[in-house]
C-alpha positions as CSV (number, residue, x, y, z in Angstrom):
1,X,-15.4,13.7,-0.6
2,X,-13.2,11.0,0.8
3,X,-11.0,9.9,-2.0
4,X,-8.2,6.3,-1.7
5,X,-5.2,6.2,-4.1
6,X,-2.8,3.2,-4.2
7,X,0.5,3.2,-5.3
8,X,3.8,0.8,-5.2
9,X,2.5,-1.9,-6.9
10,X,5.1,-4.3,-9.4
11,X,6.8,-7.6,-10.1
12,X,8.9,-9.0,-8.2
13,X,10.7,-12.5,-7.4
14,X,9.5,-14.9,-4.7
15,X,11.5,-13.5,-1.8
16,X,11.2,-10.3,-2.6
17,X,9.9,-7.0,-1.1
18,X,7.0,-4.7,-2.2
19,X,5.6,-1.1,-0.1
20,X,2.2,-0.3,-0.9
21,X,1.4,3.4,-0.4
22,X,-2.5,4.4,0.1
23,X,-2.9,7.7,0.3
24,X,-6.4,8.7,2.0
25,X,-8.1,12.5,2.2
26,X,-11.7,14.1,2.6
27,X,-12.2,12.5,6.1
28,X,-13.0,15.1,8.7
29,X,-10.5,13.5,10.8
30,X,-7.5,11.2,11.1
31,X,-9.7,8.9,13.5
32,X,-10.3,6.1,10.8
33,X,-9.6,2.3,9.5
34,X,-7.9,1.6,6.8
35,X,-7.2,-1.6,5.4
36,X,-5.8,-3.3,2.6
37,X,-7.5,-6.1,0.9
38,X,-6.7,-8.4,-2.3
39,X,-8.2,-10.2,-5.2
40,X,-6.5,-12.7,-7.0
41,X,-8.2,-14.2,-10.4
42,X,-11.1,-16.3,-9.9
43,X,-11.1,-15.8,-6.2
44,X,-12.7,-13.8,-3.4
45,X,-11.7,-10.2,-2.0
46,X,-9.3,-11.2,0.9
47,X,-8.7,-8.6,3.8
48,X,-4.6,-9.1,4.4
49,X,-4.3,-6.1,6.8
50,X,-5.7,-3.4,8.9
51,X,-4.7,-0.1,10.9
52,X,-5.9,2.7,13.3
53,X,-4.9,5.9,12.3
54,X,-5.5,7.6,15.6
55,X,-4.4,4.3,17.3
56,X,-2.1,2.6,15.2
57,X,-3.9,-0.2,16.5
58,X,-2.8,-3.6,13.6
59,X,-4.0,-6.8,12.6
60,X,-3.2,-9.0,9.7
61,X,-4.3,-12.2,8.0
62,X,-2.8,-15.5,8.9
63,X,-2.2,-15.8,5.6
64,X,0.9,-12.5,5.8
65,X,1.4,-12.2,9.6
66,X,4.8,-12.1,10.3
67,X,6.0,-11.2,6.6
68,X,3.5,-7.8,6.2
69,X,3.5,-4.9,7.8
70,X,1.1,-2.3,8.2
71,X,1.8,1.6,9.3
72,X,0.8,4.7,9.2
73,X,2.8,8.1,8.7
74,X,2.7,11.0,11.3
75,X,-0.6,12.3,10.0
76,X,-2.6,9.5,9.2
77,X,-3.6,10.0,6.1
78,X,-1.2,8.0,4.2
79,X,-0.9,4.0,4.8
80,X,1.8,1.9,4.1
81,X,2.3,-2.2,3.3
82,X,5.7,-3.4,3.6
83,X,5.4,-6.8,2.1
84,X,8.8,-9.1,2.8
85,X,9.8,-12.7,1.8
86,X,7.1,-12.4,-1.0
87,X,5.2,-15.8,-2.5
88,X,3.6,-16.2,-5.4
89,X,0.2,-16.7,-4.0
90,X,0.9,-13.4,-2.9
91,X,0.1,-12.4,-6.5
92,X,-3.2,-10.1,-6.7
93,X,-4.7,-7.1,-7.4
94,X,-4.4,-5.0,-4.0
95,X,-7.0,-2.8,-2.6
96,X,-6.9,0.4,-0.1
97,X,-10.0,0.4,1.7
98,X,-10.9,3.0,4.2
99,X,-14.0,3.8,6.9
100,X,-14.4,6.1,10.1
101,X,-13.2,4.0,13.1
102,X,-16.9,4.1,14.9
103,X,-18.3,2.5,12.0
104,X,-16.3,-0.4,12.4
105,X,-15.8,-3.6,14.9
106,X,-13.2,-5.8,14.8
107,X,-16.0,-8.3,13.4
108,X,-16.1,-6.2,10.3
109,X,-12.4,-5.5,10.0
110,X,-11.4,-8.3,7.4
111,X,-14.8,-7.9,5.3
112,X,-14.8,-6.0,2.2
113,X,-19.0,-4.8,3.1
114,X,-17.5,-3.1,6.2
115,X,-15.8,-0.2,4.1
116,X,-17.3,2.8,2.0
117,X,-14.1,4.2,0.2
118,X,-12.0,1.9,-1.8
119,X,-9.4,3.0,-4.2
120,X,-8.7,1.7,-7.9
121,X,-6.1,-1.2,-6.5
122,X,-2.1,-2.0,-7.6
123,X,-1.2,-4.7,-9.5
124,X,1.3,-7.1,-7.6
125,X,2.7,-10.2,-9.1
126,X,5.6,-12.3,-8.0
127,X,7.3,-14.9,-9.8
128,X,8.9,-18.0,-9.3
């Protein structure tokens, strides 16, 4: 049973820095995509990031390219989301999604219907 657990979440100030931890396990292998999404209030599911764990293959939303980053550790099956110079439409309710990389296109990467495993999501707010 594949299970996603986020972790790192908290407030910070604009400028600031966050890591976001998912940690994945129950996949059969480490040949998956896992992503991070986010929900503010009152607004849609918004995929921010995604990675290859086999790969390492990235890709991020316009909206955080070039102030997030996306890795993975040695194994896989923990994620990581450094998050620098931190807005405050930055502030949501963030998501660890996961899927096995051949049920996936790059179509599909930044759409929440594209993944089966989600975790419970981390709280981040920054303030002004």
């Amino acid at each position: 049973q594949v299970q996603v657990v986020e972790s790192g979440g908290g407030s910070v100030q604009t400028g600031g820095s966050l890591t976001l931890s998912c940690a994945v396990s129950g996949f059969t292998n480490n040949n998956n995509c896992v992503s991070w999404f986010r929900q503010a209030p009152g607004k849609e599911r918004e995929g921010v990031a995604i990675v290859y764990t086999n790969s390492g293959t990235t890709a991020y939303a316009d909206s955080v390219k070039g102030r997030f980053t996306i890795s993975r550790d040695n194994t896989g099956y923990t994620v990581y989301l450094q998050m620098n110079r931190l807005k405050p439409e930055d502030t949501a309710m963030y998501f660890c999604a996961a899927i096995e990389a051949p049920k996936i296109t790059p179509v599909g990467w930044f759409r929440s219907g594209s993944y089966n495993y989600w975790g419970q999501g981390t709280q981040v707010t920054v303030s002004s």
